[in-house]
Backbone as CSV, one residue per row, in Angstrom:
resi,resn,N_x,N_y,N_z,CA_x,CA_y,CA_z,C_x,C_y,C_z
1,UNK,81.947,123.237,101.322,81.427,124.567,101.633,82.582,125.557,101.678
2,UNK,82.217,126.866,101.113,83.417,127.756,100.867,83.726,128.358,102.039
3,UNK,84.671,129.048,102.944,85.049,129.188,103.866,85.929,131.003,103.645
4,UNK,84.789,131.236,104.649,85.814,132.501,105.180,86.206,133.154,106.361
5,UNK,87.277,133.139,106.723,87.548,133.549,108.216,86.754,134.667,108.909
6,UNK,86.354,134.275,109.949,85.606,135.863,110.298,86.406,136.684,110.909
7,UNK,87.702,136.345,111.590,88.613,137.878,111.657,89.344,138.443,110.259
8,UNK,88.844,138.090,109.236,89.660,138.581,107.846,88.554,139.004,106.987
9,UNK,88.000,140.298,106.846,87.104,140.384,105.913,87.491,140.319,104.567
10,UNK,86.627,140.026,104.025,87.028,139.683,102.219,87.551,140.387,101.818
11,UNK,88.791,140.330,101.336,89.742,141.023,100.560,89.363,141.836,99.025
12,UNK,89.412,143.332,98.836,89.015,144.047,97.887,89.767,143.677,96.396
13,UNK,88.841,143.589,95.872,89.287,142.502,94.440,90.189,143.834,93.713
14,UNK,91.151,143.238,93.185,92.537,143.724,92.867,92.190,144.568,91.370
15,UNK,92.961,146.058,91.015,92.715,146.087,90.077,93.296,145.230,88.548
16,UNK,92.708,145.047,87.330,93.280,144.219,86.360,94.664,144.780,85.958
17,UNK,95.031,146.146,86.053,96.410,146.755,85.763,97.585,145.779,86.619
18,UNK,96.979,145.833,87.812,97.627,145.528,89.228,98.226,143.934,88.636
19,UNK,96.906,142.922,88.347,97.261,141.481,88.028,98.160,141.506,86.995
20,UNK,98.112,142.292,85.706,98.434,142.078,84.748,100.026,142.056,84.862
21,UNK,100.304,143.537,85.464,101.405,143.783,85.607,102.560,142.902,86.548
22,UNK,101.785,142.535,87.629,102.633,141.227,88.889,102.709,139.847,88.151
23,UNK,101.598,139.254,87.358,101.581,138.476,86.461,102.583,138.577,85.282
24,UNK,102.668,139.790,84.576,104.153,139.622,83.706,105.510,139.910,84.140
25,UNK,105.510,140.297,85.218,106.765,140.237,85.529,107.263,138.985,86.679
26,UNK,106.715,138.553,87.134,106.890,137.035,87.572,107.107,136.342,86.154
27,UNK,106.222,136.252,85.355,106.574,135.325,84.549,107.729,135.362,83.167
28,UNK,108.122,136.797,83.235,109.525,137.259,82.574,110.453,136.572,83.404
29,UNK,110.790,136.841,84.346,111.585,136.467,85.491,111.724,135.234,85.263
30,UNK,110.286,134.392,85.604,110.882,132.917,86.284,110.678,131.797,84.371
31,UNK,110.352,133.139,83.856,110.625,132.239,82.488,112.286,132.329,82.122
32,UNK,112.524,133.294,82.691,114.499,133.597,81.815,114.905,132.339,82.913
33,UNK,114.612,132.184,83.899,115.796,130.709,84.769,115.756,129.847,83.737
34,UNK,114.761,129.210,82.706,115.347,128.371,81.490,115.996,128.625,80.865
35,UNK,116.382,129.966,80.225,117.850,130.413,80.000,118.963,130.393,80.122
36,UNK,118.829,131.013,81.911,120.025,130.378,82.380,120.334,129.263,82.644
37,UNK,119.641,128.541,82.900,120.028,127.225,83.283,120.392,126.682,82.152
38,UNK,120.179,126.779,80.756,120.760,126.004,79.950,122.244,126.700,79.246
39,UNK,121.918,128.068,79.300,123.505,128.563,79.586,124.296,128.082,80.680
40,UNK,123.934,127.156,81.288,124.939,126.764,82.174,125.689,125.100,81.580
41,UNK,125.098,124.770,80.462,125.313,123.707,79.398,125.211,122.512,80.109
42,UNK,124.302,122.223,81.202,124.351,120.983,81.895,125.540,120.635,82.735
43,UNK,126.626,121.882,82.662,127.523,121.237,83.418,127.463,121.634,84.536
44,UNK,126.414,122.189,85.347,125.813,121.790,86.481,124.870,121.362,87.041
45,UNK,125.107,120.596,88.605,123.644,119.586,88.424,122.669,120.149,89.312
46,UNK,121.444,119.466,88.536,120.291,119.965,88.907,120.113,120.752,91.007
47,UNK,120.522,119.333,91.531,120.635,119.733,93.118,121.121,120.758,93.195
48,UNK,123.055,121.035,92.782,123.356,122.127,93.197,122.786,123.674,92.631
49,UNK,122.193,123.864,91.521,121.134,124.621,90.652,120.639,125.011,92.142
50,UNK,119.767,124.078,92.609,118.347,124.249,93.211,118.920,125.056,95.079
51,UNK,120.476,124.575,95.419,120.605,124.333,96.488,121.493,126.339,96.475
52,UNK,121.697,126.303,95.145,122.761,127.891,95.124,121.562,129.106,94.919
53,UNK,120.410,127.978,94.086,119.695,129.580,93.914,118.625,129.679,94.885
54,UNK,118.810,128.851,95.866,117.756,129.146,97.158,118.847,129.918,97.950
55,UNK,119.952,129.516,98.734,120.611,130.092,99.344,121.378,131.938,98.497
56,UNK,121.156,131.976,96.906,121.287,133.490,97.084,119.912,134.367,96.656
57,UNK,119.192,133.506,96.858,117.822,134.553,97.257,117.546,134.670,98.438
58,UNK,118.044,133.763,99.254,117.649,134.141,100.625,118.673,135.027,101.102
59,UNK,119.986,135.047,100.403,121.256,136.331,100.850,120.797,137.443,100.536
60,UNK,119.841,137.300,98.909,119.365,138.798,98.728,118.416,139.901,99.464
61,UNK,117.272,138.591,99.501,115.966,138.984,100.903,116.839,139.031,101.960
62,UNK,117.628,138.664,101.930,118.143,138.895,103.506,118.731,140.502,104.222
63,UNK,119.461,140.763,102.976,119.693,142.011,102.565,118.734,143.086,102.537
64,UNK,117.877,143.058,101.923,116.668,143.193,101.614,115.920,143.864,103.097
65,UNK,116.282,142.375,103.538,115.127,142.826,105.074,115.567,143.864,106.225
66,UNK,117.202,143.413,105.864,117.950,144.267,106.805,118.121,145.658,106.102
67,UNK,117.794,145.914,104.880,117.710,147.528,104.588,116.581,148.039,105.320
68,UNK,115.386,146.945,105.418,114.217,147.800,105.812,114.632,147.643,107.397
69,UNK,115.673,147.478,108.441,115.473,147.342,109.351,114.843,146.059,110.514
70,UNK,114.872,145.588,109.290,114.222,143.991,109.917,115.127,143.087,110.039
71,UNK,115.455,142.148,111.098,115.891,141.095,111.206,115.283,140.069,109.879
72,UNK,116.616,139.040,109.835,116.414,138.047,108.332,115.737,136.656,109.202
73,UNK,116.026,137.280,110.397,115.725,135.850,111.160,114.535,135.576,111.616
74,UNK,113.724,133.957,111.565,112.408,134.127,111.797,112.003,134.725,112.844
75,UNK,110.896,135.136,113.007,110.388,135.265,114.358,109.231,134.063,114.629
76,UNK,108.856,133.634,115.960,108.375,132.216,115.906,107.191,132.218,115.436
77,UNK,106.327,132.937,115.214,104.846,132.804,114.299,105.256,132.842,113.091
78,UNK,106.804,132.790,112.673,107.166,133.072,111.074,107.531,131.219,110.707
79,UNK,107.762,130.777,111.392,109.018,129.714,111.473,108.144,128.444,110.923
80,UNK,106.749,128.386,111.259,105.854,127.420,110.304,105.346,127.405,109.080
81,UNK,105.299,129.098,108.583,104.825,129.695,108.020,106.256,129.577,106.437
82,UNK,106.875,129.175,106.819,108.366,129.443,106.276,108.990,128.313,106.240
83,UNK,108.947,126.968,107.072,109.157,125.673,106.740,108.042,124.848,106.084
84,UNK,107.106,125.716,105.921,106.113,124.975,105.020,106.100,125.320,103.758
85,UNK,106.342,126.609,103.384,106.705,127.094,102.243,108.035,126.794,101.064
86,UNK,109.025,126.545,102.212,110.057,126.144,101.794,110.149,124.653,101.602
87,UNK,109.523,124.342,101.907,109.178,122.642,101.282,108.259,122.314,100.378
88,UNK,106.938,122.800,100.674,105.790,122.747,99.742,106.359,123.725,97.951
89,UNK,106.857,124.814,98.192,107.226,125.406,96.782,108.706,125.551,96.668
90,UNK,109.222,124.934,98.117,110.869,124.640,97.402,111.648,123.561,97.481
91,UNK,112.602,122.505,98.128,113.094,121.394,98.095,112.427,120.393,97.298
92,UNK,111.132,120.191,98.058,110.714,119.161,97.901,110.121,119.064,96.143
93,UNK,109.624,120.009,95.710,109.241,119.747,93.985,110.449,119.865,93.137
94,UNK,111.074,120.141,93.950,112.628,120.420,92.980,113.205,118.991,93.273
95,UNK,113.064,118.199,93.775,113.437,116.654,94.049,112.687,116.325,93.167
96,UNK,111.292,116.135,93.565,110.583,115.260,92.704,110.361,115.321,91.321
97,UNK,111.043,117.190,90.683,110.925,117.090,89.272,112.114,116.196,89.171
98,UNK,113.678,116.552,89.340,114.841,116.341,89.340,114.562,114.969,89.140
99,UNK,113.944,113.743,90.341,113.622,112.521,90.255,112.647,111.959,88.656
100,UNK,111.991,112.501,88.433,110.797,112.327,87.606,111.663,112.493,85.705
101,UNK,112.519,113.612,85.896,112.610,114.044,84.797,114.054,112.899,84.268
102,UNK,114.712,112.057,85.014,115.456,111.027,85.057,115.026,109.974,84.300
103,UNK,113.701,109.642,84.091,112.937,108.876,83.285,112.090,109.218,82.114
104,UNK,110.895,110.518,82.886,110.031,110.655,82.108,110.598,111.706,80.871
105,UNK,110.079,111.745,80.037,110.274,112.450,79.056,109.632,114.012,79.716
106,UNK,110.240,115.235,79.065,109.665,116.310,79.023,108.561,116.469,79.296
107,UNK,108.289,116.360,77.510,106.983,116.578,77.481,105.995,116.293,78.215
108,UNK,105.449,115.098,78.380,104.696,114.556,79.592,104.659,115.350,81.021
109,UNK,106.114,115.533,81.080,106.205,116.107,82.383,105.842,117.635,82.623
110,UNK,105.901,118.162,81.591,105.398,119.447,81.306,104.102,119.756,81.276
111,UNK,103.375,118.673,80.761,101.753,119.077,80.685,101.492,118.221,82.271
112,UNK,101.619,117.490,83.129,101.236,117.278,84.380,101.490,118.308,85.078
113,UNK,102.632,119.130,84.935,102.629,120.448,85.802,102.095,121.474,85.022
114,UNK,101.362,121.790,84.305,100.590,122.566,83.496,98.763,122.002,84.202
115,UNK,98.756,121.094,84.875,97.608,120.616,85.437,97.634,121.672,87.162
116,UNK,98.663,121.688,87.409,98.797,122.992,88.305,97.329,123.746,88.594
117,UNK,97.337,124.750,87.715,96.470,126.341,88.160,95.279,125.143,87.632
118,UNK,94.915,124.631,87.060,93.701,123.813,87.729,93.071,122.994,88.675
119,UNK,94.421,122.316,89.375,93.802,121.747,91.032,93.727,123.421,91.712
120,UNK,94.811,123.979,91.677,94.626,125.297,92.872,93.494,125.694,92.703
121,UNK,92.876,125.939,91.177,91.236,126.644,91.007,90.136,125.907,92.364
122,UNK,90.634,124.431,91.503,89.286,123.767,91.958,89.353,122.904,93.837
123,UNK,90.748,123.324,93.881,90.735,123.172,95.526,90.067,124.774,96.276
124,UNK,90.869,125.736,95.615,90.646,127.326,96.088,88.910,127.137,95.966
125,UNK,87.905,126.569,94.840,87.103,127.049,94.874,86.025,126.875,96.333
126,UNK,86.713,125.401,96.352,85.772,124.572,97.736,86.350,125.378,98.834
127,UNK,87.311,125.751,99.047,88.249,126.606,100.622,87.784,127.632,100.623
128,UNK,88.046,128.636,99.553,87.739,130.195,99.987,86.379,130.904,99.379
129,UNK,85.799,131.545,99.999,84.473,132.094,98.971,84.508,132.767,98.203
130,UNK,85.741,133.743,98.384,86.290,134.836,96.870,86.632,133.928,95.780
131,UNK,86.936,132.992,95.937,87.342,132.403,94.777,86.747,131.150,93.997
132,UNK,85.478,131.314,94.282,83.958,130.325,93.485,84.716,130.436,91.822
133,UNK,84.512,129.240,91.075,84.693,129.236,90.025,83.727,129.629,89.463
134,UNK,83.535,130.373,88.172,82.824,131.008,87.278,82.842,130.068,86.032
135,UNK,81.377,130.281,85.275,82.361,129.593,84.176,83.442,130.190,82.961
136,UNK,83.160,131.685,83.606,84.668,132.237,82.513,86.448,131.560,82.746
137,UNK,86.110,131.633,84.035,87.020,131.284,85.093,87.717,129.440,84.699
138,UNK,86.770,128.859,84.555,86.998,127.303,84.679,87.581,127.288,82.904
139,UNK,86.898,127.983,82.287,86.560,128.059,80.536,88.737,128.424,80.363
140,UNK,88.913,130.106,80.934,90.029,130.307,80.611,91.155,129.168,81.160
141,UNK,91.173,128.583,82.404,91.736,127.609,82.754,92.245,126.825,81.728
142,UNK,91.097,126.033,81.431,91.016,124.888,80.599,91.987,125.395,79.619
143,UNK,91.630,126.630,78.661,91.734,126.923,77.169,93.181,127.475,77.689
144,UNK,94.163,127.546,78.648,95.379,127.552,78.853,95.618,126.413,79.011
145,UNK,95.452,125.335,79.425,95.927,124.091,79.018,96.131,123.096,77.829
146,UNK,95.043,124.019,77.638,95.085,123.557,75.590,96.144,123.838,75.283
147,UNK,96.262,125.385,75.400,97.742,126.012,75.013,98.907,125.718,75.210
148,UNK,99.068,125.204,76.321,100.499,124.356,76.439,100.605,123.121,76.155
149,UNK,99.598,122.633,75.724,99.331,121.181,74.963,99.907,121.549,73.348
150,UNK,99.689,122.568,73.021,99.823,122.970,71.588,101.546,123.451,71.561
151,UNK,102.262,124.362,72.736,102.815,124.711,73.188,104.216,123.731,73.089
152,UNK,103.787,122.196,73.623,104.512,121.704,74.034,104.864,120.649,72.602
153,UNK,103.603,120.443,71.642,103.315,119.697,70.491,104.141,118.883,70.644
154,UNK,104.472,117.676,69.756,104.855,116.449,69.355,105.622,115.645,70.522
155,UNK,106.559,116.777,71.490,107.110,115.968,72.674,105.640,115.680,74.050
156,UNK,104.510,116.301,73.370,103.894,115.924,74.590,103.230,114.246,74.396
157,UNK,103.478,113.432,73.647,103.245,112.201,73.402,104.794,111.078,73.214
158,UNK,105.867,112.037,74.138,107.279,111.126,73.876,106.771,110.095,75.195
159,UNK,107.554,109.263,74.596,107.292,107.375,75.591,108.453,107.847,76.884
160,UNK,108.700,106.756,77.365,109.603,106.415,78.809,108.767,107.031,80.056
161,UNK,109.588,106.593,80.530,109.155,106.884,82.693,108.689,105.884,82.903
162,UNK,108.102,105.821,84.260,107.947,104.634,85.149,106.487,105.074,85.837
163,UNK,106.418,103.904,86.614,104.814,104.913,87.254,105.357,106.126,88.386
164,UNK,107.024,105.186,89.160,107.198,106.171,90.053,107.194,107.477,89.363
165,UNK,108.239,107.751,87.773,108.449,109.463,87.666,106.953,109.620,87.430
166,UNK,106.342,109.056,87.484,104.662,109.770,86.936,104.343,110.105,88.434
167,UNK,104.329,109.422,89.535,103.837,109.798,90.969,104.668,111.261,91.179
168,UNK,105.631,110.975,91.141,106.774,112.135,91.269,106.629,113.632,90.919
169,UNK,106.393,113.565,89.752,105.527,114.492,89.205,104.545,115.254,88.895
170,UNK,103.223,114.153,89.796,102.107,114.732,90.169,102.380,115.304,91.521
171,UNK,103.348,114.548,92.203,103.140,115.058,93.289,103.995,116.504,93.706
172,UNK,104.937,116.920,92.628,105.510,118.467,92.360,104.397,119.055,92.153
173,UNK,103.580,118.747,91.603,102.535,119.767,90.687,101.390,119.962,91.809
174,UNK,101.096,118.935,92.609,100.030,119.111,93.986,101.036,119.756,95.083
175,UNK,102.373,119.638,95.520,102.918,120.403,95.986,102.949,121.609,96.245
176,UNK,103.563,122.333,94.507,103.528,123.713,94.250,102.088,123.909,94.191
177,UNK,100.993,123.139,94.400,99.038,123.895,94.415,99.216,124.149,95.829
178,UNK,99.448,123.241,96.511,99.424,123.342,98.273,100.068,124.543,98.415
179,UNK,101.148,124.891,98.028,102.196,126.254,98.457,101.311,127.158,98.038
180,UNK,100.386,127.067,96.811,99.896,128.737,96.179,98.381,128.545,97.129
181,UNK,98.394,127.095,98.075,96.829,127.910,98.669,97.573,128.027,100.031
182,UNK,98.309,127.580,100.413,98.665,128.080,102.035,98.781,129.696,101.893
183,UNK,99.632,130.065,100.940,99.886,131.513,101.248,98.640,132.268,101.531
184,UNK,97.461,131.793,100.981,96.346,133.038,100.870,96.089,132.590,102.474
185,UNK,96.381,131.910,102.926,95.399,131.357,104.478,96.838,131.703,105.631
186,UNK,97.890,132.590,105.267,98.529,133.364,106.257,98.085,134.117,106.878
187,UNK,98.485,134.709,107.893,97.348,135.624,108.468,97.998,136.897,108.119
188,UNK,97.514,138.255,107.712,98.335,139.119,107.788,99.210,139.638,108.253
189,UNK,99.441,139.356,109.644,100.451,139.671,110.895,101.861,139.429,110.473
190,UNK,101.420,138.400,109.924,102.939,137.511,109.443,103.108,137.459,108.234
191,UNK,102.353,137.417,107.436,102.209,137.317,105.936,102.979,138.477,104.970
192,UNK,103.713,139.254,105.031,104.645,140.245,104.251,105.127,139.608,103.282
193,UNK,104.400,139.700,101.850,104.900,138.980,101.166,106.845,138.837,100.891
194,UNK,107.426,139.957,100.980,108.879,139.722,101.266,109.224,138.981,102.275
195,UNK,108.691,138.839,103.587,109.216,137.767,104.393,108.809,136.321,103.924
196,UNK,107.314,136.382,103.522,107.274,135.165,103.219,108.525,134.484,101.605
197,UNK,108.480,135.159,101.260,109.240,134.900,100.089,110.927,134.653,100.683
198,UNK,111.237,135.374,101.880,112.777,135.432,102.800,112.921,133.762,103.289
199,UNK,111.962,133.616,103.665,111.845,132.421,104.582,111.165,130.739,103.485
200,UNK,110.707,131.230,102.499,111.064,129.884,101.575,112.253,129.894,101.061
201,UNK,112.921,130.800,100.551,114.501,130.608,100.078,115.079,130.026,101.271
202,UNK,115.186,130.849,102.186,116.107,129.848,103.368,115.995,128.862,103.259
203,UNK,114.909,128.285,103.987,114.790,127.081,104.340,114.825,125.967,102.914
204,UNK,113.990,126.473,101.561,114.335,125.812,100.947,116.097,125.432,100.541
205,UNK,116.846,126.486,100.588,118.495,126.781,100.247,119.025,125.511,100.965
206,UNK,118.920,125.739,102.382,119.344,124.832,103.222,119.195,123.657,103.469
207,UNK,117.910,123.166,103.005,117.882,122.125,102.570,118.464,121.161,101.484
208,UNK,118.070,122.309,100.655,118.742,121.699,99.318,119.893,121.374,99.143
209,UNK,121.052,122.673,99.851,122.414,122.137,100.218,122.970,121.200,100.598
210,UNK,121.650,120.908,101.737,122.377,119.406,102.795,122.629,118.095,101.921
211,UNK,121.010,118.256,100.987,121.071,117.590,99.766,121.840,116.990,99.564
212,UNK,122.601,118.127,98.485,123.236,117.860,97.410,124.810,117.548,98.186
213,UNK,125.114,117.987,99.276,126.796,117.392,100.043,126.058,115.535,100.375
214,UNK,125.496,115.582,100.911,124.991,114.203,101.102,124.907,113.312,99.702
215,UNK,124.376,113.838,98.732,124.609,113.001,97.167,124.987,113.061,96.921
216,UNK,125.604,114.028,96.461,126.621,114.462,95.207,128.001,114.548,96.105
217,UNK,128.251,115.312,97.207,129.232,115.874,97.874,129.754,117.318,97.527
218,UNK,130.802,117.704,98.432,130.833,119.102,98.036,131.482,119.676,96.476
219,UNK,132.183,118.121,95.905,132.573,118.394,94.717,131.488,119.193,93.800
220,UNK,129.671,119.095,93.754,128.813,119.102,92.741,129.013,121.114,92.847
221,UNK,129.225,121.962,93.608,129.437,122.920,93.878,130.550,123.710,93.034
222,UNK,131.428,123.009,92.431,132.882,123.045,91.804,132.711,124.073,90.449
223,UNK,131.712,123.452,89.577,131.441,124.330,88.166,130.716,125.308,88.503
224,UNK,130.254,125.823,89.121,129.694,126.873,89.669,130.662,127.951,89.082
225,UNK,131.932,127.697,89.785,132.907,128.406,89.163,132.970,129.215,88.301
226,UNK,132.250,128.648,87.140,132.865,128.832,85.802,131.421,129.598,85.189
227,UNK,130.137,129.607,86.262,128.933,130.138,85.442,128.304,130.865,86.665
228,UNK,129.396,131.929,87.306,128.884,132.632,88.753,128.195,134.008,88.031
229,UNK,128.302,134.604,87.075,127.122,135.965,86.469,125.773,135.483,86.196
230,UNK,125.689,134.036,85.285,124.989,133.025,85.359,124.043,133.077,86.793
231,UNK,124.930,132.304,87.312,123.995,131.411,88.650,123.471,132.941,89.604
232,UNK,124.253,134.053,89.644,123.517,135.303,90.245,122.560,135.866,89.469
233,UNK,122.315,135.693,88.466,121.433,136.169,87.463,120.103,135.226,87.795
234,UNK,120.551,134.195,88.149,119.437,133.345,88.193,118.479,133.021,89.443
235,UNK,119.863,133.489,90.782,119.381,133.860,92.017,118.626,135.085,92.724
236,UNK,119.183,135.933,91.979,118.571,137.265,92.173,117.304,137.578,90.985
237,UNK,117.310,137.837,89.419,116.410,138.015,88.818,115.239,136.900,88.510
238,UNK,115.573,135.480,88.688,115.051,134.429,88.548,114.484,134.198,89.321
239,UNK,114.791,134.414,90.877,114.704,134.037,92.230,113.830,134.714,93.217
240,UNK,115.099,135.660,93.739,114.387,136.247,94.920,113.333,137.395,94.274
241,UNK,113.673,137.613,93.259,112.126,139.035,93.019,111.462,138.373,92.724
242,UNK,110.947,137.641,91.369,109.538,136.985,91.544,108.706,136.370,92.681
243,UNK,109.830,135.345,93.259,109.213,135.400,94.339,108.547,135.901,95.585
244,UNK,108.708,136.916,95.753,108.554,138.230,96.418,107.426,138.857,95.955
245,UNK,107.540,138.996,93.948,106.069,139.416,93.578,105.184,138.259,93.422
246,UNK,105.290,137.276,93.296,104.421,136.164,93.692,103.616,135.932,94.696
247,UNK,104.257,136.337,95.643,103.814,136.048,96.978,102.814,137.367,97.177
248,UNK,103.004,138.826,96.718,102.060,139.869,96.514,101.044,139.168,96.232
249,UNK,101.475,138.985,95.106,100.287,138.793,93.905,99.092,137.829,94.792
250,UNK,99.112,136.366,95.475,98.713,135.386,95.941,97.997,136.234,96.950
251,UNK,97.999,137.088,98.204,97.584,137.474,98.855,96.842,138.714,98.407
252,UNK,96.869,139.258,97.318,95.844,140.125,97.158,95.382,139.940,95.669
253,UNK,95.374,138.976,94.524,94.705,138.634,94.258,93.856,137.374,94.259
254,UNK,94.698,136.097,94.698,93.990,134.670,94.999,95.215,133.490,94.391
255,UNK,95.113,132.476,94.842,95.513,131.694,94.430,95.373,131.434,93.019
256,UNK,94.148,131.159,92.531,93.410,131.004,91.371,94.516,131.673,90.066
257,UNK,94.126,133.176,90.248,94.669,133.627,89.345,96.157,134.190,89.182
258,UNK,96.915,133.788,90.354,98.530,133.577,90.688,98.674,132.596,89.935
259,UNK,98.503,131.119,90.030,98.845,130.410,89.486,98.852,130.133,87.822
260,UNK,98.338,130.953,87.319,98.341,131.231,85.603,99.552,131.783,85.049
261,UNK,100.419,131.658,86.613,101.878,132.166,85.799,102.359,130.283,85.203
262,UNK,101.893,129.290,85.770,102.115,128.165,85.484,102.047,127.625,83.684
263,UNK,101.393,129.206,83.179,101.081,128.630,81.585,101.490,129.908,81.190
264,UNK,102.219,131.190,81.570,102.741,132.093,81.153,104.599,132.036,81.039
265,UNK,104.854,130.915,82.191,106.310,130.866,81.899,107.027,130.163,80.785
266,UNK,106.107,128.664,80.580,106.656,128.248,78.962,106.583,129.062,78.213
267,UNK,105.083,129.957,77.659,105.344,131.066,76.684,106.658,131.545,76.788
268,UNK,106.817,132.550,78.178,108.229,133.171,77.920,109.642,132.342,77.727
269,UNK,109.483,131.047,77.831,110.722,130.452,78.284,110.729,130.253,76.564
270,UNK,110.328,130.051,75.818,110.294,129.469,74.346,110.705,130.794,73.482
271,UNK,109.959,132.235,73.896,110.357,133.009,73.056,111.802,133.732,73.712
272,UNK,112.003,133.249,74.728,113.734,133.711,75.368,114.494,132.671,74.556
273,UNK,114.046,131.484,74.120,114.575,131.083,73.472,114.878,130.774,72.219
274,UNK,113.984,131.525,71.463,114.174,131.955,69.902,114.903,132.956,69.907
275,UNK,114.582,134.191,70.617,115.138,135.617,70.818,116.894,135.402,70.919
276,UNK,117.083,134.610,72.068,118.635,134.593,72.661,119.247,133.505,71.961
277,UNK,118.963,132.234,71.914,119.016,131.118,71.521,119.145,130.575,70.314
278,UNK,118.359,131.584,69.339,118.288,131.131,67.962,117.939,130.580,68.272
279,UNK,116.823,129.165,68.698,115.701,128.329,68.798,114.823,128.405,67.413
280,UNK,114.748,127.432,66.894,114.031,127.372,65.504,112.048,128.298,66.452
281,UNK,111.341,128.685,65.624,109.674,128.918,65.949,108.585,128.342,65.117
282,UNK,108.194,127.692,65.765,106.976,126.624,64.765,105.302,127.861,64.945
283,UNK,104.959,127.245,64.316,103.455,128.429,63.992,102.974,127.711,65.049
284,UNK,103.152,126.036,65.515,101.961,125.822,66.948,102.577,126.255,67.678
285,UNK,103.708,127.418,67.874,104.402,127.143,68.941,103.543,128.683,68.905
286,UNK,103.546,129.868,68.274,102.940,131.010,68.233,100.816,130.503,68.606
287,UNK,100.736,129.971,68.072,99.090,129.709,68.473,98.954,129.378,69.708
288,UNK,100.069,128.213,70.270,99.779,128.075,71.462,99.856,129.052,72.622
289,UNK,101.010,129.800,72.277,100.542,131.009,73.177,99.963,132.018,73.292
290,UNK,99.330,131.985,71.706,97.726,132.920,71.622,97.029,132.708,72.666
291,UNK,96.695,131.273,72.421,95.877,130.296,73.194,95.895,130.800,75.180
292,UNK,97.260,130.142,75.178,97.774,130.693,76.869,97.066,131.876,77.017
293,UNK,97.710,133.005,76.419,96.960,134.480,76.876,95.757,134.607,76.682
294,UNK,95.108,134.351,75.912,93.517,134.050,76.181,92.806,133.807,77.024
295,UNK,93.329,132.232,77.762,93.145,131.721,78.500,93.336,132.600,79.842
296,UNK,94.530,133.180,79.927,94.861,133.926,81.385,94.527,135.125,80.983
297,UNK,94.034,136.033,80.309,92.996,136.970,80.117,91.273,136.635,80.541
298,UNK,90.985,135.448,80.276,89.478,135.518,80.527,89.744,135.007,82.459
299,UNK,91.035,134.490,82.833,90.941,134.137,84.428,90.925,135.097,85.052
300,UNK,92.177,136.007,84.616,92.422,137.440,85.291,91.398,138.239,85.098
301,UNK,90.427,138.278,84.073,89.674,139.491,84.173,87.736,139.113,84.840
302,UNK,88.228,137.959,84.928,86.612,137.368,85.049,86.171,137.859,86.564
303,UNK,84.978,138.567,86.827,85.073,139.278,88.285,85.010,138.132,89.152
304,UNK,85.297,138.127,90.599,84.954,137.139,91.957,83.605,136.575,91.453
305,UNK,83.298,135.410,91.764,81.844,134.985,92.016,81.734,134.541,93.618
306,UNK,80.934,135.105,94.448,81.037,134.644,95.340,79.840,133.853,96.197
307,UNK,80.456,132.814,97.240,79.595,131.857,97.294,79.442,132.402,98.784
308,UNK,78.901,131.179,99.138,78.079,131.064,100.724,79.435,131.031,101.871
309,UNK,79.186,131.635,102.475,80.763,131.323,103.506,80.661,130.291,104.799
């Protein structure tokens, strides 16, 4: 049964300018971190990646908060709200890809987290009543998964992994669903999407740090050195703003249709990489992201259906 709080009246459905626009620029953003990160030529590792660009998005929001006059520091109705976030959409899927991608091939691993914005649909649909699936709704879903099936072509049938990187990997991809439905069930009081976005970098940063001195040691920190325009490029434009408009986006338009940045960032990450990269372009690689935008055109524009509360 769909569920709606009775101190929160239903939230006024967002205009399509509004989605379109928070939707492409999240997914410009968090499509260029494949950029950088491979401008960084592998010669840094994944942990410290995960552990530098949490800790300078949370320097930036931090900044950030203290322009507006706000303390960076939680306040205690923030502090659950912010260790859950920072685990559910930060440390913890960044382990389990990191773990997963050790075995499994790409591809594979790419279309299980492309299964994403379809648990969030179909969990969001049973939780909240704004967000009843339609069948435009379920239809565009799907026909974005096609798309990154097409998207991903010939590596999405490469062999290796284990069952663990296969657990591993589902369980990043149910992770990051859990993170895109907690946010809508913040309460407003606390819910600023910039704080919330302040307080997953932290906590994710800090974690990740402890990480990576515990595995790697403080040596894994060392090449950093050598790719610091890089790794700020990736903390600040990669990082702390999308996340920030992400977290908008989730609270005033839905989980549902936030999560369709999950099939908008390969698009961008493929044509950043023809564009910058010289990256060869295959014609499935152009259909498939016909396909994608299609798909997140009929989600984004399909009105609320709403159910019984």
């Amino acid at each position: 049964m769909a569920i709606t709080a009775p101190e929160r009246p239903l939230p006024a459905d967002p205009s399509r300018s509004f989605i379109a626009v928070n939707l492409l620029i999240c997914s410009l953003l968090w499509g260029s971190s494949y950029l950088f990160i491979k401008l960084m030529s592998g010669e840094v590792s994944a942990l410290a990646i995960a552990a530098s660009r949490g800790l300078l998005g949370a320097a930036v929001l931090s900044l950030w908060s203290l322009g507006r006059g706000r303390s960076p520091l939680p306040r205690r109705a923030e502090i659950l709200p912010w260790i859950m976030l920072g685990t559910t959409n930060g440390w913890l899927p960044n382990v389990l890809v990191g773990y997963a991608l050790i075995q499994l091939a790409s591809g594979p691993a790419a279309m299980i987290q492309a299964a994403g914005p379809l648990v969030t649909a179909l969990v969001a649909h049973l939780v909240f009543a704004e967000e009843r699936l339609s069948r435009c709704r379920l239809g565009g879903i799907l026909l974005g998964m096609a798309g990154v099936a097409l998207l991903i072509g010939p590596r999405l049938f490469e062999g290796g992994g284990t069952a663990l990187s296969v657990v591993a990997m589902i369980g990043a991809t149910l992770s990051y669903a859990v993170a895109n439905l907690y946010v809508r069930t913040v309460p407003a009081a606390i819910g600023d999407p910039a704080r919330l976005a302040l307080g997953q970098q932290m906590f994710s940063g800090v974690i990740a740090t402890a990480l990576t001195l515990a595995i790697l040691g403080p040596s894994a920190f060392l090449p950093l050195g050598s790719h610091l325009p890089v790794m700020l490029a990736l903390g600040i434009f990669a990082t702390a703003i999308p996340v920030t408009v992400f977290m908008r986006l989730i609270r005033a338009a839905g989980p549902t249709r936030a999560a369709m940045t999950g099939y908008l960032v390969p698009t961008v990450a493929v044509i950043l990489g023809v564009v910058v990269l010289r990256e060869a372009l295959e014609l499935r690689q152009v259909l498939g992201g016909c396909i994608i935008l299609a798909g997140v055109f009929l989600v984004t524009t399909a009105p609320r259906k709403l159910g019984a509360a």
